[in-house]
PDB file of the backbone (N, CA, C, O) and the ligand in Angstrom, with CONECT records:
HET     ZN  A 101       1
ATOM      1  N   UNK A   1      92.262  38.821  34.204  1.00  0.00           N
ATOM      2  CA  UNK A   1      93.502  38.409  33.508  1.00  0.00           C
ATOM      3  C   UNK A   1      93.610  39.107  32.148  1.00  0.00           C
ATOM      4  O   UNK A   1      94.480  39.828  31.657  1.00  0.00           O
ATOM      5  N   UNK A   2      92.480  38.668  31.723  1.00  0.00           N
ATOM      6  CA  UNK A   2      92.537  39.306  29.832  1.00  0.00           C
ATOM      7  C   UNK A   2      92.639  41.518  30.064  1.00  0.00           C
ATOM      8  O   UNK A   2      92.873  42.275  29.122  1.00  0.00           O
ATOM      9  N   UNK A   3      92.419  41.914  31.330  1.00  0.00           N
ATOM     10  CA  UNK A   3      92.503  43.210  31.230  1.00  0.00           C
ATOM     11  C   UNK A   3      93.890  43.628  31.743  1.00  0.00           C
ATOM     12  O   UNK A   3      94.347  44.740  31.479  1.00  0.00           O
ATOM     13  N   UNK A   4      94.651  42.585  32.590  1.00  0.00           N
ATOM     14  CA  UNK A   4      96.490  42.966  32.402  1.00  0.00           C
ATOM     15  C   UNK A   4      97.063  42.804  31.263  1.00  0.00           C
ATOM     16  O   UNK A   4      98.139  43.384  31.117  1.00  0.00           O
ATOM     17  N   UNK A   5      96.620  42.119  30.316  1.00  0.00           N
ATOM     18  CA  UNK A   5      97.034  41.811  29.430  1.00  0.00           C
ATOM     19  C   UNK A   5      96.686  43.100  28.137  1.00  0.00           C
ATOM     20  O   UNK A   5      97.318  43.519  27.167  1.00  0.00           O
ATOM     21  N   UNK A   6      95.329  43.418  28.758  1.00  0.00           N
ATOM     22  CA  UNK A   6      95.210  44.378  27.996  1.00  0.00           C
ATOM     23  C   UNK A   6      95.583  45.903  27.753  1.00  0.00           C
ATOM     24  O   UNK A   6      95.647  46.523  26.691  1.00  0.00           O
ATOM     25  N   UNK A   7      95.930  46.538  29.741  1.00  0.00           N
ATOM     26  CA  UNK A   7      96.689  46.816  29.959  1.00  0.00           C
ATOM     27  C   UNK A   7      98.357  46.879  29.557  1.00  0.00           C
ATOM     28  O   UNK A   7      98.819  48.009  29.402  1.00  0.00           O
ATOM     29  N   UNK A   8      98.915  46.169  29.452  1.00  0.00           N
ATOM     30  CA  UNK A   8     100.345  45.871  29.051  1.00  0.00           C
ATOM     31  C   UNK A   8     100.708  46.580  27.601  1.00  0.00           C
ATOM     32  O   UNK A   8     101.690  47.261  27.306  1.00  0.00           O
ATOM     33  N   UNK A   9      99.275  46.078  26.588  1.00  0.00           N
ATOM     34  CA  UNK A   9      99.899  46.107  25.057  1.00  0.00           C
ATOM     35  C   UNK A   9      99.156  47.690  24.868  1.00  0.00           C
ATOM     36  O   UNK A   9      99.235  48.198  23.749  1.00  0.00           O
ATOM     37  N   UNK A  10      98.518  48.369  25.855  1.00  0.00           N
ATOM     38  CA  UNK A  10      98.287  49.454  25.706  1.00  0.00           C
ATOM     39  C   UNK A  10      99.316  50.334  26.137  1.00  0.00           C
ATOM     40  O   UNK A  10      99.245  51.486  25.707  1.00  0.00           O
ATOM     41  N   UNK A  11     100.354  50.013  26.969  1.00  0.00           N
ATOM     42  CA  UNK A  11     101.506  50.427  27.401  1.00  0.00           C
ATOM     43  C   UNK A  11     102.500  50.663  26.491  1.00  0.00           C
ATOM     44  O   UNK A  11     103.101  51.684  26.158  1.00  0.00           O
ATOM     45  N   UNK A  12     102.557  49.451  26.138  1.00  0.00           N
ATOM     46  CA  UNK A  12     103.417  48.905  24.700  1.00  0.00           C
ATOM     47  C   UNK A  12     103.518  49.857  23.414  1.00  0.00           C
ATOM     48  O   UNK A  12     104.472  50.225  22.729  1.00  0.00           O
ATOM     49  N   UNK A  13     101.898  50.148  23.360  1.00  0.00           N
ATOM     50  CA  UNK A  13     101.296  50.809  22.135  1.00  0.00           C
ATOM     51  C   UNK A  13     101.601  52.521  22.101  1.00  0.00           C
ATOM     52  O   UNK A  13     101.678  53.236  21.103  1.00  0.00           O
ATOM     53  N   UNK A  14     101.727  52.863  23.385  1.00  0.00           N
ATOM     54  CA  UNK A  14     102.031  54.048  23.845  1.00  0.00           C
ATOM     55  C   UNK A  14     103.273  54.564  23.711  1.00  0.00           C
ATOM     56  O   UNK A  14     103.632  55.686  23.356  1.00  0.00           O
ATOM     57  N   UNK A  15     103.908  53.573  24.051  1.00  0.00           N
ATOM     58  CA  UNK A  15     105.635  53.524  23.875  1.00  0.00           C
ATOM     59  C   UNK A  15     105.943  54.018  22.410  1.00  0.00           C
ATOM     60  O   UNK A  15     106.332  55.071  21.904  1.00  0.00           O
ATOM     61  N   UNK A  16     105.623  52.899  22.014  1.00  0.00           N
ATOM     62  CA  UNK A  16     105.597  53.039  19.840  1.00  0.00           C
ATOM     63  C   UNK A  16     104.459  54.229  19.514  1.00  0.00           C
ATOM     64  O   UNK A  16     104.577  54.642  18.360  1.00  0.00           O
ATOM     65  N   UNK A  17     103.762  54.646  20.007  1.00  0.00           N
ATOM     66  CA  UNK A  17     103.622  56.101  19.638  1.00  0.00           C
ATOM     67  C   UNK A  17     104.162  57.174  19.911  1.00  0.00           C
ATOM     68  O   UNK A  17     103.964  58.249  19.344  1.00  0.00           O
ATOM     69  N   UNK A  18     105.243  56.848  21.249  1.00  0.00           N
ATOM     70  CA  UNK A  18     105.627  58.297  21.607  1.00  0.00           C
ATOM     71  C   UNK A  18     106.999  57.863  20.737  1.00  0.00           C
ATOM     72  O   UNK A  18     107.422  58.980  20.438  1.00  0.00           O
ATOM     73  N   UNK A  19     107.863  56.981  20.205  1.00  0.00           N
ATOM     74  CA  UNK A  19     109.196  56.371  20.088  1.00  0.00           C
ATOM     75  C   UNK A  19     109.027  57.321  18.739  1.00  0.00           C
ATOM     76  O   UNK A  19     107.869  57.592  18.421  1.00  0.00           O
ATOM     77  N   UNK A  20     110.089  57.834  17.938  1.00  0.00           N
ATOM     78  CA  UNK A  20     110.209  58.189  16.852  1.00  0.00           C
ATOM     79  C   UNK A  20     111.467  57.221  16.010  1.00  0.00           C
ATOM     80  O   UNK A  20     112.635  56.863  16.161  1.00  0.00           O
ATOM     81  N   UNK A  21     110.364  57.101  15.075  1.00  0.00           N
ATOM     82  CA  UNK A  21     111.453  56.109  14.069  1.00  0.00           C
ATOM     83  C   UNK A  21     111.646  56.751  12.641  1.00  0.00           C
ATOM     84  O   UNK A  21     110.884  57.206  11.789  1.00  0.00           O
ATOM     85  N   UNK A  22     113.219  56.557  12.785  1.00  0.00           N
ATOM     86  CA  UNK A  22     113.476  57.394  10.992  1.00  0.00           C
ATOM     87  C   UNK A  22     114.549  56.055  10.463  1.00  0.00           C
ATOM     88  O   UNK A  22     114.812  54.986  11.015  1.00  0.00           O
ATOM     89  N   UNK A  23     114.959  56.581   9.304  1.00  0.00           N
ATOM     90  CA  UNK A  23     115.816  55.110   8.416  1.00  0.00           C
ATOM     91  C   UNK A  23     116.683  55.779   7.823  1.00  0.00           C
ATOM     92  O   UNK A  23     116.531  56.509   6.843  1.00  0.00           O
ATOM     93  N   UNK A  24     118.108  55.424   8.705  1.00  0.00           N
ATOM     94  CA  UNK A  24     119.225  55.968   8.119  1.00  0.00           C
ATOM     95  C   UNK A  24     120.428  54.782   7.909  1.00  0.00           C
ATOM     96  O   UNK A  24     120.178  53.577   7.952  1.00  0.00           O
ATOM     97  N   UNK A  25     121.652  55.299   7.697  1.00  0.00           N
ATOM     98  CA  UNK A  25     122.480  54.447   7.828  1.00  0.00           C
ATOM     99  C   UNK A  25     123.520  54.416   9.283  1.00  0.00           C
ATOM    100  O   UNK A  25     124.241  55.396   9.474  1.00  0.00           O
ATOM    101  N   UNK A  26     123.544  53.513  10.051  1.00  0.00           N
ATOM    102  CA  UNK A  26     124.399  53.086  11.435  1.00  0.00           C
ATOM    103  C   UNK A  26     125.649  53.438  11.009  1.00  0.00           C
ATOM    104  O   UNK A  26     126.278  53.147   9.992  1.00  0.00           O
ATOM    105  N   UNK A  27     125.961  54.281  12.192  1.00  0.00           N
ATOM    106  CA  UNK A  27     127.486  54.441  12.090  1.00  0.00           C
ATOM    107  C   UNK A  27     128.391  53.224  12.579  1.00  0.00           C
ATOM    108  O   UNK A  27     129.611  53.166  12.426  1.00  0.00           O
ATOM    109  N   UNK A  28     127.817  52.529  13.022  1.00  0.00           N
ATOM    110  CA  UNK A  28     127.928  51.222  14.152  1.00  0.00           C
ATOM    111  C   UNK A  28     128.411  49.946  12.916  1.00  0.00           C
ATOM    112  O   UNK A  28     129.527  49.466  12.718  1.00  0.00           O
ATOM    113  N   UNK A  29     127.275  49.694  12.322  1.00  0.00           N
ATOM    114  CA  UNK A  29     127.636  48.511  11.707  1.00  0.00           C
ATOM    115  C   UNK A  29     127.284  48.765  10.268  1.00  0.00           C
ATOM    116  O   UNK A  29     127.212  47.782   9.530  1.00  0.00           O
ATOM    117  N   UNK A  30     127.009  50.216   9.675  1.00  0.00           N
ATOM    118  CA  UNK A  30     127.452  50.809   8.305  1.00  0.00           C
ATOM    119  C   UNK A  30     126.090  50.116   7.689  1.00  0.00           C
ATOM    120  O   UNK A  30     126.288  49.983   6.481  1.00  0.00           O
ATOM    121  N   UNK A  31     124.852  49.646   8.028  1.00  0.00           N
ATOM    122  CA  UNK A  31     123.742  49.157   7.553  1.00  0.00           C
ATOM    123  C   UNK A  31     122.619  50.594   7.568  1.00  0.00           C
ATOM    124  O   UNK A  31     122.425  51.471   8.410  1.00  0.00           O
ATOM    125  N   UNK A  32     121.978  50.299   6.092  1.00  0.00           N
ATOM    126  CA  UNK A  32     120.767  51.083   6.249  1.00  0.00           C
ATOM    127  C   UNK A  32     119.646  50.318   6.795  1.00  0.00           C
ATOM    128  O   UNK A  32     118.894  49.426   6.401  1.00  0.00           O
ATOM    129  N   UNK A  33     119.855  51.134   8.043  1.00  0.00           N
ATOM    130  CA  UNK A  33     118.624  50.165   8.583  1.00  0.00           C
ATOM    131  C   UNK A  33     117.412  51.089   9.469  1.00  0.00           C
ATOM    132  O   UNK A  33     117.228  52.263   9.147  1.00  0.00           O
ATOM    133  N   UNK A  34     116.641  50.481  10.562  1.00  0.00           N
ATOM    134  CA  UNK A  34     115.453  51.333  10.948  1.00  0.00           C
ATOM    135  C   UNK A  34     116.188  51.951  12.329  1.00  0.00           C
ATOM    136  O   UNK A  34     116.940  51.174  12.918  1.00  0.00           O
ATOM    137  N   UNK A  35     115.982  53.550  12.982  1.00  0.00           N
ATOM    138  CA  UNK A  35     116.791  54.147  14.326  1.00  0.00           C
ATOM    139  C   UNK A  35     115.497  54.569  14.867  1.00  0.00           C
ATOM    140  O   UNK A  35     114.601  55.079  14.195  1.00  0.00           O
ATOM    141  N   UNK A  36     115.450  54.300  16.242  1.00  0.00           N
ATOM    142  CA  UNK A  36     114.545  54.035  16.759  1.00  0.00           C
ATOM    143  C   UNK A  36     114.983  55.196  18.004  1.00  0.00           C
ATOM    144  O   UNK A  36     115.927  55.002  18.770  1.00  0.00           O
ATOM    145  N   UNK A  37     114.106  56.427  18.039  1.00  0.00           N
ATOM    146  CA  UNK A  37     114.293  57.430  19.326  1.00  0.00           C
ATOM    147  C   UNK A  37     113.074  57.387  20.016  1.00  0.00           C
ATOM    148  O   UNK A  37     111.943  57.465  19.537  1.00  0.00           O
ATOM    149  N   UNK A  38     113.470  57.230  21.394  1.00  0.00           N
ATOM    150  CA  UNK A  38     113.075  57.376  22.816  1.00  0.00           C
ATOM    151  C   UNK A  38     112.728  58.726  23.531  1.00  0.00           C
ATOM    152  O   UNK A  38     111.803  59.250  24.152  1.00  0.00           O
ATOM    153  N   UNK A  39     114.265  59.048  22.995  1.00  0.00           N
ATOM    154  CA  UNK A  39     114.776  60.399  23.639  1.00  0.00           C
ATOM    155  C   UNK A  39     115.425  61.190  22.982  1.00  0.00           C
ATOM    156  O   UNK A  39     116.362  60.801  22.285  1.00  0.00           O
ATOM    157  N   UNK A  40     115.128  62.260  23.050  1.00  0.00           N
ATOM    158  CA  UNK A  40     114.882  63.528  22.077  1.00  0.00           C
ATOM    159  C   UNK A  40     116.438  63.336  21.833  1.00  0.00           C
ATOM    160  O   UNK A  40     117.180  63.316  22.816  1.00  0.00           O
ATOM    161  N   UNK A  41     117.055  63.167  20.310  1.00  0.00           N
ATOM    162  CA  UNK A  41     117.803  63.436  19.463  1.00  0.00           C
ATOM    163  C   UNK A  41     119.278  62.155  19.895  1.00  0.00           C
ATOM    164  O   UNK A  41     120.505  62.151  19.795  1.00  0.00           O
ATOM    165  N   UNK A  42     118.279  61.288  20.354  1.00  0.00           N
ATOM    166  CA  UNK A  42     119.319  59.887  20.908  1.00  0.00           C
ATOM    167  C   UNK A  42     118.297  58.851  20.113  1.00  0.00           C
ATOM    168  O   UNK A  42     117.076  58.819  20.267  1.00  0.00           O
ATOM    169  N   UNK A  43     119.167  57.918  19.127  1.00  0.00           N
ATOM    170  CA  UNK A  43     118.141  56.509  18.981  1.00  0.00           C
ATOM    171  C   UNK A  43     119.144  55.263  18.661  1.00  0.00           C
ATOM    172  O   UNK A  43     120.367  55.362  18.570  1.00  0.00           O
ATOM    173  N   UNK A  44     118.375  54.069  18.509  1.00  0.00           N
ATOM    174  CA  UNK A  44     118.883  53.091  18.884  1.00  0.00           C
ATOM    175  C   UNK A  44     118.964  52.083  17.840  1.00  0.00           C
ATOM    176  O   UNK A  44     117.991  51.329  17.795  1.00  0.00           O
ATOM    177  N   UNK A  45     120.208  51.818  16.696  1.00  0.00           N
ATOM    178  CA  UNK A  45     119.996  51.147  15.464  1.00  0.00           C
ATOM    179  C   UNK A  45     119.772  49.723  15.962  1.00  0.00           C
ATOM    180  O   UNK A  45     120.497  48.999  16.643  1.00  0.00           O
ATOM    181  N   UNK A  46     118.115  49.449  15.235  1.00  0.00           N
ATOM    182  CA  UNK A  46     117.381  48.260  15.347  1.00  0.00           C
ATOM    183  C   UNK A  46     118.212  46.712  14.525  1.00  0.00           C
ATOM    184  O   UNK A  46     117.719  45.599  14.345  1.00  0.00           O
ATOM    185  N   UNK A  47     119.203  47.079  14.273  1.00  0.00           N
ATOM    186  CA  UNK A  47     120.060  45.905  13.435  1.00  0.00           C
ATOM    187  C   UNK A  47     121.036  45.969  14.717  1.00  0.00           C
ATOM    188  O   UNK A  47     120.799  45.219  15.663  1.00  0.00           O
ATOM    189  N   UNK A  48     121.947  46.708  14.753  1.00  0.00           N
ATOM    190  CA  UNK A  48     122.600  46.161  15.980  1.00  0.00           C
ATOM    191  C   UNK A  48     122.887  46.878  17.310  1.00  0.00           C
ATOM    192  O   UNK A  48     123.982  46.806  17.868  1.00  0.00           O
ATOM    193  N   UNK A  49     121.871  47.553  17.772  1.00  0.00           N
ATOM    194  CA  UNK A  49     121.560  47.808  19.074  1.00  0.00           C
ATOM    195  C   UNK A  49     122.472  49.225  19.674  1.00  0.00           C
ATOM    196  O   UNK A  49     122.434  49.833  20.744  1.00  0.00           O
ATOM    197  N   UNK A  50     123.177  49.372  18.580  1.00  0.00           N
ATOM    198  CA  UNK A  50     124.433  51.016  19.106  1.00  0.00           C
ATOM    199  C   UNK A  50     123.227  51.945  19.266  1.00  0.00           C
ATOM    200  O   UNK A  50     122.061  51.881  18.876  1.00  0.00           O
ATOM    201  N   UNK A  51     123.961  52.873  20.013  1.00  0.00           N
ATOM    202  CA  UNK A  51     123.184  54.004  20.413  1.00  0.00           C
ATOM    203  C   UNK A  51     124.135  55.156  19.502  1.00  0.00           C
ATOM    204  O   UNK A  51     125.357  55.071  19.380  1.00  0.00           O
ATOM    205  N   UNK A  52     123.104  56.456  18.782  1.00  0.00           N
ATOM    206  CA  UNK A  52     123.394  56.810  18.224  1.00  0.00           C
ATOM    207  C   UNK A  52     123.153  58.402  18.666  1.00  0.00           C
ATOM    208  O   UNK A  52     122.340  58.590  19.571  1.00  0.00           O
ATOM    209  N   UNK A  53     123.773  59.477  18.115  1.00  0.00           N
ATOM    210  CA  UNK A  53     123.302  61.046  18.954  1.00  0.00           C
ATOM    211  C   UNK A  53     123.263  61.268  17.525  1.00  0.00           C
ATOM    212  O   UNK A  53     124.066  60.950  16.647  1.00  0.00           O
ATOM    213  N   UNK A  54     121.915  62.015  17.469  1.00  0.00           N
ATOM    214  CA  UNK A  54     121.721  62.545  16.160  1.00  0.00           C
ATOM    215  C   UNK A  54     121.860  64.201  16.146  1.00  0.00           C
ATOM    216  O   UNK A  54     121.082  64.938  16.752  1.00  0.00           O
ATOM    217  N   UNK A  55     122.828  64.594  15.460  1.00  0.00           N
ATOM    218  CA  UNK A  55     123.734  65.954  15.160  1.00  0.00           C
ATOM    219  C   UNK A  55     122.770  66.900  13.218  1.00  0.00           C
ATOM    220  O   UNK A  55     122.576  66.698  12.020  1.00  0.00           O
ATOM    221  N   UNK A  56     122.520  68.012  14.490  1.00  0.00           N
ATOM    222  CA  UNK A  56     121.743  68.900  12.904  1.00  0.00           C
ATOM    223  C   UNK A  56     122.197  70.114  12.829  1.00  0.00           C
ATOM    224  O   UNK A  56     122.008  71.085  13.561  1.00  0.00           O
ATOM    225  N   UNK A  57     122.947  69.952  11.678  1.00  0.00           N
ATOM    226  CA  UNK A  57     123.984  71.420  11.457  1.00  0.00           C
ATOM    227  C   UNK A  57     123.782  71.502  10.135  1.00  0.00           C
ATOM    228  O   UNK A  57     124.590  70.974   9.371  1.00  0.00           O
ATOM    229  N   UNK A  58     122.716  72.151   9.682  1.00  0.00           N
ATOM    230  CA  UNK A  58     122.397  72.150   8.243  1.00  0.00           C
ATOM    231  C   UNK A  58     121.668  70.811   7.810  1.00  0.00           C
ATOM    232  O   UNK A  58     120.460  70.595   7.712  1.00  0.00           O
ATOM    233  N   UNK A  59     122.569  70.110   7.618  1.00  0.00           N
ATOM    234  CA  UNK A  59     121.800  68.503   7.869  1.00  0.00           C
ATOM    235  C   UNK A  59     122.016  67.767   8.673  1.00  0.00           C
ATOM    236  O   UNK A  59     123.005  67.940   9.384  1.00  0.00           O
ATOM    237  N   UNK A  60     121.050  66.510   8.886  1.00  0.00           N
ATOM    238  CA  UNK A  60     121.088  65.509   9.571  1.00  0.00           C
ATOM    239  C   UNK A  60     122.567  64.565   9.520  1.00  0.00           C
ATOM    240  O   UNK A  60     122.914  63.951   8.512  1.00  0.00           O
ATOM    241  N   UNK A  61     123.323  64.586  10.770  1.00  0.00           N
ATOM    242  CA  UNK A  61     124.363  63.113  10.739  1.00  0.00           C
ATOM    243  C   UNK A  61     124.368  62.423  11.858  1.00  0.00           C
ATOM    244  O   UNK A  61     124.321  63.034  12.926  1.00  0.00           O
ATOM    245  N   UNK A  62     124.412  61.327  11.834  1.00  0.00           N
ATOM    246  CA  UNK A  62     124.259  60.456  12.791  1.00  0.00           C
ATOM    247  C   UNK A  62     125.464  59.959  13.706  1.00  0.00           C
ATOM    248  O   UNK A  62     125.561  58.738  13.826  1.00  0.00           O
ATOM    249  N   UNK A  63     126.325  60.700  14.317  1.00  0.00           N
ATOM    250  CA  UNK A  63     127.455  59.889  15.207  1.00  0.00           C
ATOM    251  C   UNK A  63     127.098  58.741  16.527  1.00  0.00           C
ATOM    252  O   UNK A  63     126.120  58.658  17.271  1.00  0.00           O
ATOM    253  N   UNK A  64     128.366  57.929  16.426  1.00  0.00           N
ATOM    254  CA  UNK A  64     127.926  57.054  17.641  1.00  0.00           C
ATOM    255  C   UNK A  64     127.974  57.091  19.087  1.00  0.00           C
ATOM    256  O   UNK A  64     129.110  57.083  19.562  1.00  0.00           O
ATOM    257  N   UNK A  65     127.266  57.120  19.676  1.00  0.00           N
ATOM    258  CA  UNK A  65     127.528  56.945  21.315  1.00  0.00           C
ATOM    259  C   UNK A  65     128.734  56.035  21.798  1.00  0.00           C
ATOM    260  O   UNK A  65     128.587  54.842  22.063  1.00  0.00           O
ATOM    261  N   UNK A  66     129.774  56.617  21.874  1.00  0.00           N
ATOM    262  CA  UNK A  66     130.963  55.780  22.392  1.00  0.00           C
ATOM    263  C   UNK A  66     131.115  55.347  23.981  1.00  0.00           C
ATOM    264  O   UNK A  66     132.186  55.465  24.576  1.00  0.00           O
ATOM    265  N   UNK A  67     130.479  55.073  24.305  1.00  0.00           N
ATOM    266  CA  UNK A  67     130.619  54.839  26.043  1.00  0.00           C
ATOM    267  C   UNK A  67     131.563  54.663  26.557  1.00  0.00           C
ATOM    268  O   UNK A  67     131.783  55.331  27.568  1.00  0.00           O
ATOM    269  N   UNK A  68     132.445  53.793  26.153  1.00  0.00           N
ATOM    270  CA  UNK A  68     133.911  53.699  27.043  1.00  0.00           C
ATOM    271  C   UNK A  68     134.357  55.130  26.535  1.00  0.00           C
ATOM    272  O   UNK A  68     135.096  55.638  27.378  1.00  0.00           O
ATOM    273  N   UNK A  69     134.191  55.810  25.628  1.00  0.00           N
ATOM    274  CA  UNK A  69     134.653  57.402  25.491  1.00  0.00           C
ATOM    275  C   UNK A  69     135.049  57.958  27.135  1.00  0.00           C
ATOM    276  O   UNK A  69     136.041  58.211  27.820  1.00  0.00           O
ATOM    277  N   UNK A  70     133.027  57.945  27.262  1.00  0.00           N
ATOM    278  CA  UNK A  70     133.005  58.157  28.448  1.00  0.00           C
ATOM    279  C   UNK A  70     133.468  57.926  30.007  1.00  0.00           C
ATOM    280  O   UNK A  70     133.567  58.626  31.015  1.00  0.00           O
ATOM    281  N   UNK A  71     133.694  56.569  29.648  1.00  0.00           N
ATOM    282  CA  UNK A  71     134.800  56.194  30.888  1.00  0.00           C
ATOM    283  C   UNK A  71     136.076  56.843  30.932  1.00  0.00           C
ATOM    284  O   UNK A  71     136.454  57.588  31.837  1.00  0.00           O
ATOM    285  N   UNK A  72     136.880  56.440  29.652  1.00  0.00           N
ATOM    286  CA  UNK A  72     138.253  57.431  29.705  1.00  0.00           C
ATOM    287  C   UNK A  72     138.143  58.590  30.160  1.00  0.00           C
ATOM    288  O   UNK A  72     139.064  58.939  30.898  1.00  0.00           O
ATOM    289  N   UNK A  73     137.255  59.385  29.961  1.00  0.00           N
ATOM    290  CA  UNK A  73     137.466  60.991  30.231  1.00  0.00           C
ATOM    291  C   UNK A  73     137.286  60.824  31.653  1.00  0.00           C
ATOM    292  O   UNK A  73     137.943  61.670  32.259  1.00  0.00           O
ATOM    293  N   UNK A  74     136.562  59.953  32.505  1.00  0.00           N
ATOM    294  CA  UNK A  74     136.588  59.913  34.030  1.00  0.00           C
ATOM    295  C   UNK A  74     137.611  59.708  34.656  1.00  0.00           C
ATOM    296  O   UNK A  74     137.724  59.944  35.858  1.00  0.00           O
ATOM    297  N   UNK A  75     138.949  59.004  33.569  1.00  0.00           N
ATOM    298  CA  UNK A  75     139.937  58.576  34.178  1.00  0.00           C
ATOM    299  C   UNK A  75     140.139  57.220  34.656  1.00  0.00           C
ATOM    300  O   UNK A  75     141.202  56.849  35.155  1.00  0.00           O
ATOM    301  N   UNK A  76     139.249  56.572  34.523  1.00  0.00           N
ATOM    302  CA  UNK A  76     138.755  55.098  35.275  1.00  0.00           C
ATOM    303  C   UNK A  76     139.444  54.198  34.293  1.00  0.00           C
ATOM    304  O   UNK A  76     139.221  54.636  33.165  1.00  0.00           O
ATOM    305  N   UNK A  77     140.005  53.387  34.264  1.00  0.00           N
ATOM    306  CA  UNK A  77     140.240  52.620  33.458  1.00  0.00           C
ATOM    307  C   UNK A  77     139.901  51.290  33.968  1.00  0.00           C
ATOM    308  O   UNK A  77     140.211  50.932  35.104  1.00  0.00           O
ATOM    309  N   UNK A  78     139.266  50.556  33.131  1.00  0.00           N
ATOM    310  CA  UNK A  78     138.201  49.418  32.697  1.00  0.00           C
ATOM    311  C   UNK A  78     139.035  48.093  33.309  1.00  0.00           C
ATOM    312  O   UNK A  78     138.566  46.961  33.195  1.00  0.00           O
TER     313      UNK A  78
HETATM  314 ZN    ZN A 101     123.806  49.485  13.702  1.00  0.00          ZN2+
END
């Protein structure tokens, strides 16, 4: 038992080492807060959960992942 367990938070631990975390401000809800990447140049503001695409053209800016964006352009409407 105590080695699934131990298992798990070594999983866990792996995660938060591979995750890259930087501290900017959310385009989402305009807070400086902690952005949390997974995936290379996508992260996830830890205050309120928007997904963010991080854009480097000289400098760093942070735009938001609009998802229903993405629906419209399919044509689908919701
Ligand atoms: Zn946010």
């Amino acid at each position: 038992m105590e080695e699934k367990l131990s298992d798990r938070s070594n999983i866990f631990a792996e995660i938060i080492r591979r995750a890259k975390i930087v501290d900017g401000v959310c385009p989402h809800c305009s807070e400086h807060t902690l952005l949390i990447s997974v995936v290379s140049d996508y992260f996830r503001c830890l205050n309120c959960g928007g997904d963010i695409e991080q854009k480097v053209n000289g400098k760093i800016s942070y735009l938001p992942v609009d998802l229903s964006t993405e629906e419209t352009k399919n044509g689908k409407k919701i």
